[in-house]
Z-matrix of the N, CA and C atoms (Angstrom, degrees):
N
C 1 1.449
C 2 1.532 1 110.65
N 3 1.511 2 131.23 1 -32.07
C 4 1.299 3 131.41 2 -145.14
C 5 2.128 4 85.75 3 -109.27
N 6 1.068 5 102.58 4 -6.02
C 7 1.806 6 98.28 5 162.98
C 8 1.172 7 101.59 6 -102.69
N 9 1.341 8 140.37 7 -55.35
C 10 1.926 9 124.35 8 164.70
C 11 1.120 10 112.33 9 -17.51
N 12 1.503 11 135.14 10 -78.21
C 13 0.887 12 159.26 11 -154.02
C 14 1.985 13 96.37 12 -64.49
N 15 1.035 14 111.80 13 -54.08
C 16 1.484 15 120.89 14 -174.51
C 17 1.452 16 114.08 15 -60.34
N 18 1.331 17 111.14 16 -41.59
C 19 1.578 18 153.26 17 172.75
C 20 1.629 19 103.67 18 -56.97
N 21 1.266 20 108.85 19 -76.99
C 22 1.604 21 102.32 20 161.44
C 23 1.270 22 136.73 21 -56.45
N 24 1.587 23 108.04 22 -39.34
C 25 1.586 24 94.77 23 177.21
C 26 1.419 25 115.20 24 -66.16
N 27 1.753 26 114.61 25 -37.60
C 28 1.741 27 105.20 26 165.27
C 29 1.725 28 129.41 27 -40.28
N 30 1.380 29 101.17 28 -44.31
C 31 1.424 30 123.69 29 -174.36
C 32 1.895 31 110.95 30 -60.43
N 33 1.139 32 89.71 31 -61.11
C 34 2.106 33 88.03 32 157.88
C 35 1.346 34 124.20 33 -63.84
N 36 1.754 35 118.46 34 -37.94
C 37 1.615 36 112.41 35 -164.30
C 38 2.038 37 78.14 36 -64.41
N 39 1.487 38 115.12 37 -47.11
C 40 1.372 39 90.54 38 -159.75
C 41 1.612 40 114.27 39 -85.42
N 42 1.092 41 121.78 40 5.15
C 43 1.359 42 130.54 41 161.87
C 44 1.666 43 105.81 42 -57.11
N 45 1.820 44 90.37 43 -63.33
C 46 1.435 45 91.32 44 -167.64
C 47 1.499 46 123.94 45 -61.52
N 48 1.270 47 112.98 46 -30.47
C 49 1.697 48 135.16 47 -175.35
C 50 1.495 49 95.91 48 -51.02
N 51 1.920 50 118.32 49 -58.32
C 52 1.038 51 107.49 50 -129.81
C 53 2.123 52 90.28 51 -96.65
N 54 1.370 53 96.67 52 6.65
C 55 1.559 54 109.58 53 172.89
C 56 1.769 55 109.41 54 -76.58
N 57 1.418 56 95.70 55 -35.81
C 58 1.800 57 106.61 56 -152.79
C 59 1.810 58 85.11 57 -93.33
N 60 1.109 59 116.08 58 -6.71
C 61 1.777 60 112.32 59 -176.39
C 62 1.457 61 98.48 60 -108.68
N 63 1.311 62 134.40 61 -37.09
C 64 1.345 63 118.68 62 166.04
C 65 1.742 64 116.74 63 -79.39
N 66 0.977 65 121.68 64 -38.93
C 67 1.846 66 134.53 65 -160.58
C 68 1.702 67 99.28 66 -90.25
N 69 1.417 68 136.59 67 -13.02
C 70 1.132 69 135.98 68 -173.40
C 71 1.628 70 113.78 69 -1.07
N 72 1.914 71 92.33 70 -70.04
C 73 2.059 72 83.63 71 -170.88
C 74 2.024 73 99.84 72 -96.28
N 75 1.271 74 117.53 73 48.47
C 76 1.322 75 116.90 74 148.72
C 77 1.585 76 123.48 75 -129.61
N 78 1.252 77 99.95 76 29.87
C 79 1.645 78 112.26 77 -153.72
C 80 1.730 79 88.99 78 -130.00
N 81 1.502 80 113.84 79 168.16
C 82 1.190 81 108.79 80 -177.72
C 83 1.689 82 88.51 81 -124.78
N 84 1.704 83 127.79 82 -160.47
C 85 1.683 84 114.19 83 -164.19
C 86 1.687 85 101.93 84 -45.74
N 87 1.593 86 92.10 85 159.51
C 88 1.512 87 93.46 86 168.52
C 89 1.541 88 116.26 87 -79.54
N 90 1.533 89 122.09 88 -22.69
C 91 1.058 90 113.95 89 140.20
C 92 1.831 91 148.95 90 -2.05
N 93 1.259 92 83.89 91 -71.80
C 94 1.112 93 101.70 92 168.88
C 95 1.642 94 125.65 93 -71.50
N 96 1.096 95 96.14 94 -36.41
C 97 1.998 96 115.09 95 -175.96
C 98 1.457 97 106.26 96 -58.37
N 99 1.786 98 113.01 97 -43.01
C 100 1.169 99 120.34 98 -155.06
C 101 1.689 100 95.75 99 -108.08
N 102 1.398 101 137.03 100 9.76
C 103 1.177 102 126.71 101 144.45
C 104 1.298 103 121.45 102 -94.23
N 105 1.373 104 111.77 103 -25.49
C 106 2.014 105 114.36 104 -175.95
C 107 1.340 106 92.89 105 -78.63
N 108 1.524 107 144.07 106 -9.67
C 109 1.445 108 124.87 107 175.90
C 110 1.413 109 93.43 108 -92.79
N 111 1.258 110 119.90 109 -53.65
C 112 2.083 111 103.25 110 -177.21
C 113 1.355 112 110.32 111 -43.69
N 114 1.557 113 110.40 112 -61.87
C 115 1.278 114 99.89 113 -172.16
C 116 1.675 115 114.35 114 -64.03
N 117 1.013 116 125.26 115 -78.54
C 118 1.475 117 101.78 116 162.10
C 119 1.452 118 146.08 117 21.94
N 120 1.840 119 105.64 118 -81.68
C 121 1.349 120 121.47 119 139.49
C 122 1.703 121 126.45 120 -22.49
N 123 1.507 122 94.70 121 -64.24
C 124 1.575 123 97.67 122 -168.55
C 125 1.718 124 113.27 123 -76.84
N 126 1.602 125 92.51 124 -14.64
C 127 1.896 126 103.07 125 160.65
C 128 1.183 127 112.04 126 -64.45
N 129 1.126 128 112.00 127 -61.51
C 130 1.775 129 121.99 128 -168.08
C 131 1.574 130 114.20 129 -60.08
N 132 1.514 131 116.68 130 -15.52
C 133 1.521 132 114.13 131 -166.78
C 134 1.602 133 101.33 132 -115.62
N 135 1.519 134 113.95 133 -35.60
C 136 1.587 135 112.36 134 140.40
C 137 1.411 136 129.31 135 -31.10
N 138 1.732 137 141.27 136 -56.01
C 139 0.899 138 152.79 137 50.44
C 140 1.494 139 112.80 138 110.68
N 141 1.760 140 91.97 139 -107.96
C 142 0.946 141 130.97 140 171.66
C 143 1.964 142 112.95 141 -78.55
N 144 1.077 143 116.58 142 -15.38
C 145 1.433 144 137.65 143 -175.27
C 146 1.421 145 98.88 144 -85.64
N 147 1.246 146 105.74 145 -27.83
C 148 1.959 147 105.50 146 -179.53
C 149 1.259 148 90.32 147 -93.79
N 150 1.171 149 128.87 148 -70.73
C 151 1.433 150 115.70 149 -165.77
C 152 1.390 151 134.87 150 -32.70
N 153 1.460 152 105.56 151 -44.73
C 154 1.250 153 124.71 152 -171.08
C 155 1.466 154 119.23 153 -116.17
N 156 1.089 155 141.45 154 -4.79
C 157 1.088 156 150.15 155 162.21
C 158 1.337 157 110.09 156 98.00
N 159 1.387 158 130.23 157 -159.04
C 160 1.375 159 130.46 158 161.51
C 161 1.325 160 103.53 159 -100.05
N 162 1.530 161 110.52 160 157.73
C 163 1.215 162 126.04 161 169.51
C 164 1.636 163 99.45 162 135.47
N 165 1.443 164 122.66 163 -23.34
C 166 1.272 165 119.62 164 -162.13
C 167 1.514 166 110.17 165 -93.51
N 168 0.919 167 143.53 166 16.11
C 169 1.136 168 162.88 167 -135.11
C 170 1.604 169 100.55 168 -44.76
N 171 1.355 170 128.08 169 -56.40
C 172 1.095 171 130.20 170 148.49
C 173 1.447 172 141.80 171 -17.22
N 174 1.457 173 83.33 172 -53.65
C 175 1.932 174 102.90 173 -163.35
C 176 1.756 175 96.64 174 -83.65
N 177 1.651 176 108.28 175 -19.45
C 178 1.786 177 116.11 176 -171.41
C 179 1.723 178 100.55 177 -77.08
N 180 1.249 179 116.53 178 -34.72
C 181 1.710 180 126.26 179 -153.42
C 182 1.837 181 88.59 180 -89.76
N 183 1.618 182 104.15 181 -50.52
C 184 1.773 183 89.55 182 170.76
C 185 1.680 184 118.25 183 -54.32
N 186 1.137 185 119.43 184 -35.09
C 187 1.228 186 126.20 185 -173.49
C 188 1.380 187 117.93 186 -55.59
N 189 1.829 188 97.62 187 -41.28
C 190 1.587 189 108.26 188 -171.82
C 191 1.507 190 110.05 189 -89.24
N 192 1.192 191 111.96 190 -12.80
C 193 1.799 192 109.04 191 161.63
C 194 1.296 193 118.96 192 -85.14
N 195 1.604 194 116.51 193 -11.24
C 196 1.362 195 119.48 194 -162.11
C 197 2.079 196 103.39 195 -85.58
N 198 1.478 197 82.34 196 -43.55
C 199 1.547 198 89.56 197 171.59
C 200 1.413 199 120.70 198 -82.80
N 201 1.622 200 118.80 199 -20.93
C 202 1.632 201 118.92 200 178.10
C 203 1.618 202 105.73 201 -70.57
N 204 1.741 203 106.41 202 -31.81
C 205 1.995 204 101.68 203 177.55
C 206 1.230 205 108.77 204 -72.05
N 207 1.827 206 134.17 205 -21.83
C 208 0.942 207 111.85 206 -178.46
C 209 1.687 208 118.58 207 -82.37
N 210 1.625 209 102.30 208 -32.13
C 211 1.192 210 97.40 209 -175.07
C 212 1.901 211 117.06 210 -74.19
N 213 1.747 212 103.47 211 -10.78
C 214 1.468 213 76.27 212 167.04
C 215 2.034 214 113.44 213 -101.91
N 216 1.450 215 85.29 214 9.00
C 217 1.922 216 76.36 215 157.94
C 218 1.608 217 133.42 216 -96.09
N 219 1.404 218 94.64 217 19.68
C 220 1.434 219 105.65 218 160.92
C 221 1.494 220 115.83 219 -84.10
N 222 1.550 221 118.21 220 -47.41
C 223 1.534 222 131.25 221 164.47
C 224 1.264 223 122.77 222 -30.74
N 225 1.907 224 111.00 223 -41.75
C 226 1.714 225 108.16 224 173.89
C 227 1.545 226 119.43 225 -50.89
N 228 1.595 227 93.17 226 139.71
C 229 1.361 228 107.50 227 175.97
C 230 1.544 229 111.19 228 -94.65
N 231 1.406 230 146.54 229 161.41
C 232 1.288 231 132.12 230 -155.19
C 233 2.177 232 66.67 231 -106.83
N 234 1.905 233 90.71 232 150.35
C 235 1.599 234 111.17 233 -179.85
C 236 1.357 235 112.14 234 -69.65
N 237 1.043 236 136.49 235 125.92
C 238 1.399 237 132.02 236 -178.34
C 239 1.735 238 121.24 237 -42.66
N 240 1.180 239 95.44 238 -39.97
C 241 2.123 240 86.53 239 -177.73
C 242 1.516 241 86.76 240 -73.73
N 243 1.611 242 163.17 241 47.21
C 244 0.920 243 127.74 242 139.87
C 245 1.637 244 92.93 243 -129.36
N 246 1.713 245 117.50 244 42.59
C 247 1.403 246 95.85 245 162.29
C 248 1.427 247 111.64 246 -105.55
N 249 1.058 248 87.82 247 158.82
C 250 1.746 249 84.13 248 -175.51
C 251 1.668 250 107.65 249 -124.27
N 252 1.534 251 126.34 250 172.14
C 253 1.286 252 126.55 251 178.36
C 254 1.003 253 126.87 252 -114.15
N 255 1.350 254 121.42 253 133.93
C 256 1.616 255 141.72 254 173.58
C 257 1.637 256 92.95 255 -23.38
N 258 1.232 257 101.87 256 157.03
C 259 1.805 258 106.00 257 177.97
C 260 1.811 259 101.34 258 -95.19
N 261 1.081 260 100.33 259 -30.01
C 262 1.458 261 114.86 260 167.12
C 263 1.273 262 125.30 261 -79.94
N 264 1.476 263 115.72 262 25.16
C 265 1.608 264 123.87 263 -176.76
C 266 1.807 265 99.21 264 -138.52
């Protein structure tokens, strides 16, 4: 359990890193980028670690990237040339 866990949090810091190095101005601190993917990670492999028990070691680390990409695609900011304005603004 304590390499899952080790396993995932790597798997988000570099999820999250390699989000906060491409996405810079759609991202909010990097701070932030590079803890909502650990934690995330260590959600998703928690997670997936109940569901399925141990043994999957594999199937736990997909799990914990699967939920660390979603939770840092909540963070995107929409790109500026596609905002558009209220008709009432």
């Amino acid at each position: 359990m304590f390499l899952e866990a080790l396993g995932a949090a790597m798997l988000g810091l570099a999820l999250a890193w390699g989000a906060a190095y491409r996405l810079p101005h759609r991202l909010p601190s990097r701070g932030l980028v590079l803890s909502t993917g650990v934690a995330g990670a260590l959600f998703g492999a928690f997670l997936t670690h109940t569901a399925l028990g141990s043994g999957h070691f594999l199937v736990i680390l997909a799990g914990a990237v699967i939920v660390s990409a979603a939770l840092l695609s909540l963070l995107l900011r929409p790109a500026e040339r596609f905002r558009r304005r209220s008709a009432t603004a």
